[in-house]
CHARMM-style PDB file with segment names, atoms N, HN, CA, C and O in Angstrom:
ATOM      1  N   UNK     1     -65.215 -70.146 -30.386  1.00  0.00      PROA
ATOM      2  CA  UNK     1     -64.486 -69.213 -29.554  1.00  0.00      PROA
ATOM      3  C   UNK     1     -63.596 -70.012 -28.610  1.00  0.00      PROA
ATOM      4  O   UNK     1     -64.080 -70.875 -27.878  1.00  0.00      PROA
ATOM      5  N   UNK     2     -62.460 -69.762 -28.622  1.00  0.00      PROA
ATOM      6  HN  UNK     2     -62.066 -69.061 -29.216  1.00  0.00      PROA
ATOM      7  CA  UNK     2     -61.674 -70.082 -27.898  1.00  0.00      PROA
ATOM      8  C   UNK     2     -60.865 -69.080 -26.738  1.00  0.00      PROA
ATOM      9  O   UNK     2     -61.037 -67.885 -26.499  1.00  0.00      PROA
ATOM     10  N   UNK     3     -59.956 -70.034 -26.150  1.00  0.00      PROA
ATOM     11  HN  UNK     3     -59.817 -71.005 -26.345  1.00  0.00      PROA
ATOM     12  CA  UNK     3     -59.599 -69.169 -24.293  1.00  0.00      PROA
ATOM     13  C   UNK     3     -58.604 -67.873 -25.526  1.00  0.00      PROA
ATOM     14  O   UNK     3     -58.486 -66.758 -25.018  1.00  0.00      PROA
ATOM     15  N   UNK     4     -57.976 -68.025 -26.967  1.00  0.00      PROA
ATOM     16  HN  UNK     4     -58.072 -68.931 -27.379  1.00  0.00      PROA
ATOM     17  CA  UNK     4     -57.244 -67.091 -27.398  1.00  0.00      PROA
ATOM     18  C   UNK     4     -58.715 -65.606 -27.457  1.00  0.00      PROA
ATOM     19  O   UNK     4     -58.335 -64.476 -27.762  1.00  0.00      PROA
ATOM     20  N   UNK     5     -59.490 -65.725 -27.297  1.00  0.00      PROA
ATOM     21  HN  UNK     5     -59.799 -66.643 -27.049  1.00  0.00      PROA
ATOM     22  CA  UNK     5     -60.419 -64.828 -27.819  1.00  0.00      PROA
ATOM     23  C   UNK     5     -61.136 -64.502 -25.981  1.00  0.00      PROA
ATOM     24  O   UNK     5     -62.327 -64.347 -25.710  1.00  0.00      PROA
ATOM     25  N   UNK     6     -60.317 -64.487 -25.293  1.00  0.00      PROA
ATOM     26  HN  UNK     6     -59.349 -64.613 -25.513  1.00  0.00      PROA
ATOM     27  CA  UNK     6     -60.578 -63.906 -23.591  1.00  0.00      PROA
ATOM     28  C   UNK     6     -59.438 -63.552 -22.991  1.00  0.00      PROA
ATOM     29  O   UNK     6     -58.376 -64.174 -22.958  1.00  0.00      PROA
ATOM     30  N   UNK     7     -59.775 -62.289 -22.410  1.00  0.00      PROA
ATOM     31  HN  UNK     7     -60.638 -61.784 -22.436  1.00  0.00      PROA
ATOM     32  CA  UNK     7     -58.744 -61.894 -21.545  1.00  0.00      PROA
ATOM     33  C   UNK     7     -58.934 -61.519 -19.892  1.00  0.00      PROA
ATOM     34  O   UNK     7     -60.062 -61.540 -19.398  1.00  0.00      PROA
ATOM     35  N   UNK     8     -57.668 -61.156 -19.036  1.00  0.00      PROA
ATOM     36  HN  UNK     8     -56.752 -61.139 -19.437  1.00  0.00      PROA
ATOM     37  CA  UNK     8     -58.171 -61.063 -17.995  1.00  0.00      PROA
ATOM     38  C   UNK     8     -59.248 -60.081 -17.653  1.00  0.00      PROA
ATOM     39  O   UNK     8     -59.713 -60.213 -16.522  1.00  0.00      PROA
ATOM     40  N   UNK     9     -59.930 -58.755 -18.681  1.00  0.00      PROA
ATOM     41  HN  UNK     9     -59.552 -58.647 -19.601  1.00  0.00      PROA
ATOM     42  CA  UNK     9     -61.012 -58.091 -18.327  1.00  0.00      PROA
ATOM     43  C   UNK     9     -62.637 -59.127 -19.026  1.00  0.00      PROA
ATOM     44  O   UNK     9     -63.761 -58.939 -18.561  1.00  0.00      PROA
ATOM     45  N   UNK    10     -62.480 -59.659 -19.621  1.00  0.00      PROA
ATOM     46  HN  UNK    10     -61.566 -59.811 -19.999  1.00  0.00      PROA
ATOM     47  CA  UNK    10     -63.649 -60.539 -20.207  1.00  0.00      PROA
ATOM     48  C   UNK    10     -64.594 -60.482 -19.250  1.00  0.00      PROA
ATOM     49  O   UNK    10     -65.707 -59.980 -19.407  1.00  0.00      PROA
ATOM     50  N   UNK    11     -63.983 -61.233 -17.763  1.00  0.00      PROA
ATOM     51  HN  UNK    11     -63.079 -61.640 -17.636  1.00  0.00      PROA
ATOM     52  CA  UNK    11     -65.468 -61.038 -16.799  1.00  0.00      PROA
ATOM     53  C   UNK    11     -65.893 -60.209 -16.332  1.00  0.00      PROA
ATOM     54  O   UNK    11     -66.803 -60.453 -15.539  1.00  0.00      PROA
ATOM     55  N   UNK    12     -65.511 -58.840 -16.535  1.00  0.00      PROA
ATOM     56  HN  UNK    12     -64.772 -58.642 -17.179  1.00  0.00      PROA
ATOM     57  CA  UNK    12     -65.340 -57.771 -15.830  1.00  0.00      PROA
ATOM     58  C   UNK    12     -66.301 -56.857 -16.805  1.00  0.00      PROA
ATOM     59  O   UNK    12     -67.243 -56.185 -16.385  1.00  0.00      PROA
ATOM     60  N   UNK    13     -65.845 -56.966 -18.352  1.00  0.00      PROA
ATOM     61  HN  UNK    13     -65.080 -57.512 -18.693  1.00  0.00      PROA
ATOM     62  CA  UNK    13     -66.707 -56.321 -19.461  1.00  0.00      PROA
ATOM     63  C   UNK    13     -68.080 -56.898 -19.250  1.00  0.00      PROA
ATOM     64  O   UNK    13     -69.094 -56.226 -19.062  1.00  0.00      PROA
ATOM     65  N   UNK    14     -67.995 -58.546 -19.314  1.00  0.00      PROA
ATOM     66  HN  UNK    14     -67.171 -59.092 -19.467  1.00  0.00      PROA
ATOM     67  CA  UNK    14     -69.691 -59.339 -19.293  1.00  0.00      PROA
ATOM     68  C   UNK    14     -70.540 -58.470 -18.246  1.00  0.00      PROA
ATOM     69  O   UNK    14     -71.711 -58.143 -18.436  1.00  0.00      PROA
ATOM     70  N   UNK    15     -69.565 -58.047 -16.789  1.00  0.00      PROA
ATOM     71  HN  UNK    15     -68.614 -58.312 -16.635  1.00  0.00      PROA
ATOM     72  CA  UNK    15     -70.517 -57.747 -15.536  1.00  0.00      PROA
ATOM     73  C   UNK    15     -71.281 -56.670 -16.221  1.00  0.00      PROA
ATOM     74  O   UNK    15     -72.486 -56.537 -16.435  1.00  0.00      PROA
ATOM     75  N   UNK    16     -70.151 -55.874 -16.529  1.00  0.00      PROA
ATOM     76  HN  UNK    16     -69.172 -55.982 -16.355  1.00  0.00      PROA
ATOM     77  CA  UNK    16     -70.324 -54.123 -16.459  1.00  0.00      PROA
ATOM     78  C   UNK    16     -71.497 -54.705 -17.499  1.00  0.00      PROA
ATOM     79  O   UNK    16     -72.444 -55.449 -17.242  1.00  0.00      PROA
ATOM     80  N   UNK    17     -71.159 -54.200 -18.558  1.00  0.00      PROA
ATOM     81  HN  UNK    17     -70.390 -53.596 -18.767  1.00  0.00      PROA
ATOM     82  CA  UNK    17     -72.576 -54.473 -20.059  1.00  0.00      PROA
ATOM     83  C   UNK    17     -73.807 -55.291 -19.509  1.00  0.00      PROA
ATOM     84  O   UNK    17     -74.937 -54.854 -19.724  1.00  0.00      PROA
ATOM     85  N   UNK    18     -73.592 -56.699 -18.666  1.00  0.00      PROA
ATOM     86  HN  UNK    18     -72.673 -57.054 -18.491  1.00  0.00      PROA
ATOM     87  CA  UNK    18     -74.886 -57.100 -17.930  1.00  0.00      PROA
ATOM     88  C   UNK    18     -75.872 -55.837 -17.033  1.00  0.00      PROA
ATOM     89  O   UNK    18     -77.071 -55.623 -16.856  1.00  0.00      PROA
ATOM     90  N   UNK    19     -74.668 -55.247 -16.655  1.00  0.00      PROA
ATOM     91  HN  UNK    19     -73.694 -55.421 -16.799  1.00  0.00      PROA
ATOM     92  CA  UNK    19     -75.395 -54.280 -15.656  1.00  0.00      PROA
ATOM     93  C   UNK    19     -75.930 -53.262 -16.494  1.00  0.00      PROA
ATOM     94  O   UNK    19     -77.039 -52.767 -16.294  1.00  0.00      PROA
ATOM     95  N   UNK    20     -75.090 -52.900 -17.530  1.00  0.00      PROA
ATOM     96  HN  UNK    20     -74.189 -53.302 -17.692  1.00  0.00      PROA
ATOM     97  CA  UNK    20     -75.966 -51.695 -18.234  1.00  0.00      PROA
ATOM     98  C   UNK    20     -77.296 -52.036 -18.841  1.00  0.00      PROA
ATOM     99  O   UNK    20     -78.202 -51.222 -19.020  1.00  0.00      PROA
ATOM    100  N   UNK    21     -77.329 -53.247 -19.125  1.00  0.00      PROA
ATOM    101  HN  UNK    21     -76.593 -53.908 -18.980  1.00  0.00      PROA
ATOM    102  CA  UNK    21     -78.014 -53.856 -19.969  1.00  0.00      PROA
ATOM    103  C   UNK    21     -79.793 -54.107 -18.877  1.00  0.00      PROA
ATOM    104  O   UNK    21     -80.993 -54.048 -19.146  1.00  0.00      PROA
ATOM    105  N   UNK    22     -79.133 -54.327 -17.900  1.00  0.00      PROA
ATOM    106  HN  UNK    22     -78.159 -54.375 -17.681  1.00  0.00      PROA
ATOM    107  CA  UNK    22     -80.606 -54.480 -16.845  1.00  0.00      PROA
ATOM    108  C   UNK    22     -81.239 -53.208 -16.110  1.00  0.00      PROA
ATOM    109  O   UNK    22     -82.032 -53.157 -15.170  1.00  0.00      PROA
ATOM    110  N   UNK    23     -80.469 -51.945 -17.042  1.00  0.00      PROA
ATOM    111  HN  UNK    23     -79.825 -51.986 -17.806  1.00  0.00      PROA
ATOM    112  CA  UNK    23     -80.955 -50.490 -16.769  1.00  0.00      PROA
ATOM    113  C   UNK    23     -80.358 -49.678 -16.302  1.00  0.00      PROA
ATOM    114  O   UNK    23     -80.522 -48.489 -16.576  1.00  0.00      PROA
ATOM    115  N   UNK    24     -78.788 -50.496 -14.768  1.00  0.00      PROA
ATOM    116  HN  UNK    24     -78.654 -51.462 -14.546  1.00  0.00      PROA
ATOM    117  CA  UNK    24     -78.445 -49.705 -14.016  1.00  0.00      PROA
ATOM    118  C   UNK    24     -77.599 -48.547 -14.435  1.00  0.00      PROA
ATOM    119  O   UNK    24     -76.751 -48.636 -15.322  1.00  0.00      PROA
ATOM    120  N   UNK    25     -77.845 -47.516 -13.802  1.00  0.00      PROA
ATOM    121  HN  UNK    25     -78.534 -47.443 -13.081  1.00  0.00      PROA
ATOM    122  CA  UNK    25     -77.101 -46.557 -13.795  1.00  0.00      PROA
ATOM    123  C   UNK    25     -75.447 -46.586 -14.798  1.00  0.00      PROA
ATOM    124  O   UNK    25     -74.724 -47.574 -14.925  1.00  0.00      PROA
ATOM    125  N   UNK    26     -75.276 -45.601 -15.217  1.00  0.00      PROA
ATOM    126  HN  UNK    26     -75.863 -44.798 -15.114  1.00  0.00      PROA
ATOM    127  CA  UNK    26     -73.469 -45.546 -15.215  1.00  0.00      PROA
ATOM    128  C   UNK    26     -72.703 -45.732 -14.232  1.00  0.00      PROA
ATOM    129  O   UNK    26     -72.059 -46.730 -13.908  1.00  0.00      PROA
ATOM    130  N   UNK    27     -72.843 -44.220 -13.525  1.00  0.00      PROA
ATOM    131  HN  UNK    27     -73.366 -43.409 -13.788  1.00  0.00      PROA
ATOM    132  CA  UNK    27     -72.604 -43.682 -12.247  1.00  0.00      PROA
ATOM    133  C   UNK    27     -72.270 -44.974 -11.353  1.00  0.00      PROA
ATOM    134  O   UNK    27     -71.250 -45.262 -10.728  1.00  0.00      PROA
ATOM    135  N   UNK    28     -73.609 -45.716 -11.530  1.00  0.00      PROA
ATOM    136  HN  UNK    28     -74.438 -45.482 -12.038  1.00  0.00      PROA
ATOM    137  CA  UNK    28     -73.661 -47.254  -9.957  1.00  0.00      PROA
ATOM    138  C   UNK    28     -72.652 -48.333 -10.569  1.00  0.00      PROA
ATOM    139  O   UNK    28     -72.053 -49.137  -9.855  1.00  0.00      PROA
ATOM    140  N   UNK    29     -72.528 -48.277 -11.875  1.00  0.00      PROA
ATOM    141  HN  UNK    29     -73.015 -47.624 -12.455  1.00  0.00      PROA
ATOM    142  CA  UNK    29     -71.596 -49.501 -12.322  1.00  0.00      PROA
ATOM    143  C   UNK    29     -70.178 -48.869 -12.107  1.00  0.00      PROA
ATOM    144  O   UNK    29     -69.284 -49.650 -11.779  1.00  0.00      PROA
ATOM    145  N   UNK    30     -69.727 -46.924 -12.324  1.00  0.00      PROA
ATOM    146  HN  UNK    30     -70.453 -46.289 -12.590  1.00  0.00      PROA
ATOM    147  CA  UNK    30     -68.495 -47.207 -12.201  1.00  0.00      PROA
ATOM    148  C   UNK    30     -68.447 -47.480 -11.112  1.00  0.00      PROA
ATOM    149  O   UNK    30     -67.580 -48.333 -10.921  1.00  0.00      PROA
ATOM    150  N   UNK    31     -69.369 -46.948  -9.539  1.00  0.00      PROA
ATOM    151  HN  UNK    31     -70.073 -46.256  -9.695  1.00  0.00      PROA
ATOM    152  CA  UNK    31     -68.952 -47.162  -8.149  1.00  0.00      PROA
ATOM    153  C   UNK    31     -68.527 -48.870  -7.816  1.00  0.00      PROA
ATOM    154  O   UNK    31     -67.602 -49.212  -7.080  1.00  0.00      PROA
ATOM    155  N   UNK    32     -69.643 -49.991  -8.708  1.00  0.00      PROA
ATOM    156  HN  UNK    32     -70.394 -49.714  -9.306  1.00  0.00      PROA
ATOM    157  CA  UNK    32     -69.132 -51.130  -8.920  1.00  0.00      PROA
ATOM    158  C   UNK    32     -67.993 -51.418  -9.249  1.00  0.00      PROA
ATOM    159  O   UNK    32     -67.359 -52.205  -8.547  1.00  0.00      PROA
ATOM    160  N   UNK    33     -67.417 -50.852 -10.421  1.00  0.00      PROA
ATOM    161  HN  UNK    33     -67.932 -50.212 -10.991  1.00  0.00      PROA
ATOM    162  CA  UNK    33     -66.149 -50.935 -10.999  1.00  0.00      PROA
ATOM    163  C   UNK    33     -65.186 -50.880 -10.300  1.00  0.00      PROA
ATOM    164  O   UNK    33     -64.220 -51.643 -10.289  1.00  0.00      PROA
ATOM    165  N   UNK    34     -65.446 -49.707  -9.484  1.00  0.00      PROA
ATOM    166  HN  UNK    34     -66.231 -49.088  -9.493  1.00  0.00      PROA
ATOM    167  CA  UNK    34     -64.112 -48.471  -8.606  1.00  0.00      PROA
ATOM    168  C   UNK    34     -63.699 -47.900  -9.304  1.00  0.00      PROA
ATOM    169  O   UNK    34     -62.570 -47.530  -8.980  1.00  0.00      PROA
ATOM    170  N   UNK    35     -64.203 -47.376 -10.742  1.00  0.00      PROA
ATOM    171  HN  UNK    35     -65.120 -47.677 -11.005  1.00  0.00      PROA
ATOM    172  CA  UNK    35     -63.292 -46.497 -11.937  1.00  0.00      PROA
ATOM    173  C   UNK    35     -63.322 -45.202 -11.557  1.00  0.00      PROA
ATOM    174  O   UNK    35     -64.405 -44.664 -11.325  1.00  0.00      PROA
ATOM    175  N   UNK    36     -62.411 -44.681 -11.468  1.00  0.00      PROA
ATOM    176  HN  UNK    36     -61.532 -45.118 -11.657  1.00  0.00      PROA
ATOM    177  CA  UNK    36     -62.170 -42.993 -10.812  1.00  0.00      PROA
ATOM    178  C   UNK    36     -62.707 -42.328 -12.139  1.00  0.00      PROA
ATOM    179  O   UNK    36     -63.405 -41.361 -11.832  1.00  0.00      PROA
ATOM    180  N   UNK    37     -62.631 -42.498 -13.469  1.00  0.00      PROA
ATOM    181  HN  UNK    37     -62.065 -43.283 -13.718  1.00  0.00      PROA
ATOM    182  CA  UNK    37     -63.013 -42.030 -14.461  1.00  0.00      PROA
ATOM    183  C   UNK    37     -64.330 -42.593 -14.873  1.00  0.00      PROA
ATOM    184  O   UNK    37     -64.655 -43.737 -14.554  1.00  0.00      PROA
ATOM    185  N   UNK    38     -65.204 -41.691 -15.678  1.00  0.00      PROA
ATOM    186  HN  UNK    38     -64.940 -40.762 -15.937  1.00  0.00      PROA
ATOM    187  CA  UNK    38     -66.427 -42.357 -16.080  1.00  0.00      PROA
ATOM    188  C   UNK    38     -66.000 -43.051 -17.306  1.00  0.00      PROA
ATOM    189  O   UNK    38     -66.335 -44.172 -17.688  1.00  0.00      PROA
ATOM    190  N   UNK    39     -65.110 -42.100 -17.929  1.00  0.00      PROA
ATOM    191  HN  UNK    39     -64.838 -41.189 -17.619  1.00  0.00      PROA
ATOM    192  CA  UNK    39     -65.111 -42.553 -19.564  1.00  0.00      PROA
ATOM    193  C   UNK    39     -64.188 -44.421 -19.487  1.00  0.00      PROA
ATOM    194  O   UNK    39     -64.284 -45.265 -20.378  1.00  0.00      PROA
ATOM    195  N   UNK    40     -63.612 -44.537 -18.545  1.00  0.00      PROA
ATOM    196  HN  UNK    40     -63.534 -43.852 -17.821  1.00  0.00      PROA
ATOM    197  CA  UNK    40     -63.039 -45.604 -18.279  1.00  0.00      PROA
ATOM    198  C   UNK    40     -64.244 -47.029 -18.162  1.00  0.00      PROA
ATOM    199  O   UNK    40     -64.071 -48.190 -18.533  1.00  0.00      PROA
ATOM    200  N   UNK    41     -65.204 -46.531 -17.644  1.00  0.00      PROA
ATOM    201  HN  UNK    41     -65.344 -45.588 -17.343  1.00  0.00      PROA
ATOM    202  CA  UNK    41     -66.550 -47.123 -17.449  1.00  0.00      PROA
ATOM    203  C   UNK    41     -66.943 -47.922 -18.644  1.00  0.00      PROA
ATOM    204  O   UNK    41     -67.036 -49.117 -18.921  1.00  0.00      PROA
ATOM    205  N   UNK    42     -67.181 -46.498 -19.385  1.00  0.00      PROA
ATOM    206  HN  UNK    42     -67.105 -45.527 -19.159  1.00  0.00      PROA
ATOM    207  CA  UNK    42     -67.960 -46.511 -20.622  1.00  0.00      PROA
ATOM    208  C   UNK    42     -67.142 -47.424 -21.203  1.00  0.00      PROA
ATOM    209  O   UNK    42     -67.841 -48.401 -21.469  1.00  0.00      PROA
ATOM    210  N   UNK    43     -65.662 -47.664 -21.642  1.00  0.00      PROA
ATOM    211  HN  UNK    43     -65.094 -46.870 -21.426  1.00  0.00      PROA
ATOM    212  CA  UNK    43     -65.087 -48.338 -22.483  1.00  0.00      PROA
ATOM    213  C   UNK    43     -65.640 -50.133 -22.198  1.00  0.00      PROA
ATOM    214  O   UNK    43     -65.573 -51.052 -23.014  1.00  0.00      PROA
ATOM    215  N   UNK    44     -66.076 -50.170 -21.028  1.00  0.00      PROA
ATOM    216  HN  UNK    44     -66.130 -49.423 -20.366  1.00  0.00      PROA
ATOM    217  CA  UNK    44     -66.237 -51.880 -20.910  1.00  0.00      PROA
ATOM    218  C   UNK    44     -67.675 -52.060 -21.246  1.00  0.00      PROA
ATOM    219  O   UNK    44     -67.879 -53.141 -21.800  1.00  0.00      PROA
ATOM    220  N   UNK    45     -68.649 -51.382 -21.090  1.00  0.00      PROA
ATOM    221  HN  UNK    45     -68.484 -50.504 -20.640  1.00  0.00      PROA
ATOM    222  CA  UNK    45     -69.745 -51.692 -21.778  1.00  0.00      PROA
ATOM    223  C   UNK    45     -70.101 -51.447 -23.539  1.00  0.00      PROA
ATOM    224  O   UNK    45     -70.217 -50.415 -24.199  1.00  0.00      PROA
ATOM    225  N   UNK    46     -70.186 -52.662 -23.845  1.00  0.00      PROA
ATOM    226  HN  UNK    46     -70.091 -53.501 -23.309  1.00  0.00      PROA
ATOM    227  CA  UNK    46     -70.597 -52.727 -25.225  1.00  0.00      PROA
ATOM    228  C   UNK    46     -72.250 -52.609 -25.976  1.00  0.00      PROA
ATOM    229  O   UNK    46     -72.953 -53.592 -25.740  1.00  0.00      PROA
ATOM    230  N   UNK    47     -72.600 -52.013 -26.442  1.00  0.00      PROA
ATOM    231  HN  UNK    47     -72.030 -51.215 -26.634  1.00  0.00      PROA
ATOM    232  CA  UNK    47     -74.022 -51.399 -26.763  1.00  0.00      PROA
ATOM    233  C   UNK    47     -74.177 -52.048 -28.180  1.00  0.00      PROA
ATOM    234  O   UNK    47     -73.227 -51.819 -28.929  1.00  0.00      PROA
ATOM    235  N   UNK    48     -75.425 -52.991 -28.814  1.00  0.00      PROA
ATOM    236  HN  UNK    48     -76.197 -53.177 -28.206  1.00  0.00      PROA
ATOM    237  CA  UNK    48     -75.605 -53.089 -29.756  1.00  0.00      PROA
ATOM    238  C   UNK    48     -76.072 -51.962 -30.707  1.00  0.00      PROA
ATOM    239  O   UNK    48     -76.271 -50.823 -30.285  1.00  0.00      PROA
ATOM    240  N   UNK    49     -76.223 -52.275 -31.868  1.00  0.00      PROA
ATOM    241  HN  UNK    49     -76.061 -53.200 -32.210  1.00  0.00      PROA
ATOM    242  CA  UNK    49     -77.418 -51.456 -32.911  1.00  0.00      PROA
ATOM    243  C   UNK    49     -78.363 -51.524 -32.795  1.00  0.00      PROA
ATOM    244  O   UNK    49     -78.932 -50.438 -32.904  1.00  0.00      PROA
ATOM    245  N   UNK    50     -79.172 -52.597 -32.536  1.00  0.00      PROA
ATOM    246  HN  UNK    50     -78.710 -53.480 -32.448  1.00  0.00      PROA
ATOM    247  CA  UNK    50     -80.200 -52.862 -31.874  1.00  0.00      PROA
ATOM    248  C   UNK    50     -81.011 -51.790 -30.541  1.00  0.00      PROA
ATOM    249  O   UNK    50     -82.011 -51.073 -30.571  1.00  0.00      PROA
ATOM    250  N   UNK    51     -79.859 -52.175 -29.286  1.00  0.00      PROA
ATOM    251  HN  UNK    51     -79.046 -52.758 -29.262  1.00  0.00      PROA
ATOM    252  CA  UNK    51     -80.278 -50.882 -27.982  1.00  0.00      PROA
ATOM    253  C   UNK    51     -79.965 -50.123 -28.825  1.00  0.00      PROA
ATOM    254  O   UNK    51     -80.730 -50.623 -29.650  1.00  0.00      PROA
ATOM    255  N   UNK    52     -79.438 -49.220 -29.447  1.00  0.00      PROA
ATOM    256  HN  UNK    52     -78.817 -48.814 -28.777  1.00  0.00      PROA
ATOM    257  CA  UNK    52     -78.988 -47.913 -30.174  1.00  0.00      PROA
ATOM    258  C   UNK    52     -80.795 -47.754 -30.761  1.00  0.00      PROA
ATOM    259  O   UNK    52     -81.561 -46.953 -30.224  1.00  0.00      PROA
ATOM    260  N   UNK    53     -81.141 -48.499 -31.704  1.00  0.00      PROA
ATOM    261  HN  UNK    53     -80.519 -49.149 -32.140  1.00  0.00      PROA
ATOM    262  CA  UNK    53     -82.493 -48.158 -32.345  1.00  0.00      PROA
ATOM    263  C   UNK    53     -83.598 -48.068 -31.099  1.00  0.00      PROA
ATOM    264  O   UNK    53     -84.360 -47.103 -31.037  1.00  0.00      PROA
ATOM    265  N   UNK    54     -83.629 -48.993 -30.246  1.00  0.00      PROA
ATOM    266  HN  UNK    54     -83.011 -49.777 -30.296  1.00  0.00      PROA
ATOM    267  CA  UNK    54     -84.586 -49.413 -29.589  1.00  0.00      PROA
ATOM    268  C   UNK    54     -84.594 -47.883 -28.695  1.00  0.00      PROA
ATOM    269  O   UNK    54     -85.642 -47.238 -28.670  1.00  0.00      PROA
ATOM    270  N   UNK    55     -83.369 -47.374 -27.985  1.00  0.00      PROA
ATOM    271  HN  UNK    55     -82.518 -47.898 -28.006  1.00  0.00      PROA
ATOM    272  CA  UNK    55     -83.348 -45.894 -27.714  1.00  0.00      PROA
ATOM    273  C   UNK    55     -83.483 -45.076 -28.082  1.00  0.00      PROA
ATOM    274  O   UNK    55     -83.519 -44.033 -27.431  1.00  0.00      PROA
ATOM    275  N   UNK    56     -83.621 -45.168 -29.310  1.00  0.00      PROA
ATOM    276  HN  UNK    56     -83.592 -46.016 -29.839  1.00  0.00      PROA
ATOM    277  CA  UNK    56     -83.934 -43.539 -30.287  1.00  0.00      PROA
ATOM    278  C   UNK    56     -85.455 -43.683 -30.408  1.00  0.00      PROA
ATOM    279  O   UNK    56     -86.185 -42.696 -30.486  1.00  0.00      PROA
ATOM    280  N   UNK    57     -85.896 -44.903 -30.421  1.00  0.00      PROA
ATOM    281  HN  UNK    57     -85.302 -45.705 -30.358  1.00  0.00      PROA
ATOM    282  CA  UNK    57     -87.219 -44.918 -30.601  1.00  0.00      PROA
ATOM    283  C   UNK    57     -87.898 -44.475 -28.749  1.00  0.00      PROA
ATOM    284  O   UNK    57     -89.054 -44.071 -28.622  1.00  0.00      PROA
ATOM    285  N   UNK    58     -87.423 -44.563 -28.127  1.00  0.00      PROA
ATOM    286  HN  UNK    58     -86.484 -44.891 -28.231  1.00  0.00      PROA
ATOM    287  CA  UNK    58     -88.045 -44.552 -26.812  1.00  0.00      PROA
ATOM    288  C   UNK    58     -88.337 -42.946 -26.639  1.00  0.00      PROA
ATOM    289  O   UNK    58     -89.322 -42.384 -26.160  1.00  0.00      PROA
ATOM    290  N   UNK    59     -86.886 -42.297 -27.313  1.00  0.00      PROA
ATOM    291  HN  UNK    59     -86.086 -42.753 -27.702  1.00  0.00      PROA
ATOM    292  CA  UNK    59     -87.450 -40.699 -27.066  1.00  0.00      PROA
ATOM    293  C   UNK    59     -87.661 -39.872 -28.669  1.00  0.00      PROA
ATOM    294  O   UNK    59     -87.308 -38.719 -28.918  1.00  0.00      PROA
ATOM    295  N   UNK    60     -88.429 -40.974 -29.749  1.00  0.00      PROA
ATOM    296  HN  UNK    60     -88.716 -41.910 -29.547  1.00  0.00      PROA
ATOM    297  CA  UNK    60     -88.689 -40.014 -30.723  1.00  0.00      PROA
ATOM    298  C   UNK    60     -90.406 -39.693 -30.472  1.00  0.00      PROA
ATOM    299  O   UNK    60     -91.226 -40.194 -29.703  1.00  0.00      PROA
ATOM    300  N   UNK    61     -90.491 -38.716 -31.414  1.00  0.00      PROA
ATOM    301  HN  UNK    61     -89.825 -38.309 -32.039  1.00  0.00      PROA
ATOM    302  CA  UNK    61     -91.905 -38.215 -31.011  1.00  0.00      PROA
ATOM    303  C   UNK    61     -92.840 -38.449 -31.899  1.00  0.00      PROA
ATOM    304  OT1 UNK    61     -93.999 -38.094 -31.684  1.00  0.00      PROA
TER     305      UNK     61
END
């Protein structure tokens, strides 16, 4: 990986997704952010297949 494969949001995506990733809120990351939109939020956090399974399993019955 090279600096062609980063841009000026790179540290900004790592925060946000770190933060989703250690549980917090949406809501608290956009107030982190300052994103007036949620869906603006959502676009910087990246979710594996992995959390995707690991969540379906948390609320199957």
């Amino acid at each position: 990986m090279g600096l062609d494969d980063c841009s000026s949001h790179s540290g900004r995506r790592t925060l946000l997704t770190n933060a989703s990733n250690a549980g917090i809120n949406i809501r608290t990351i956009q107030a982190i952010a300052r994103h007036s939109h949620l869906n603006t939020t959502a676009r910087y956090i990246s979710v594996t297949d992995t959390q995707i399974k690991n969540a379906v399993n948390l609320v199957s019955v």
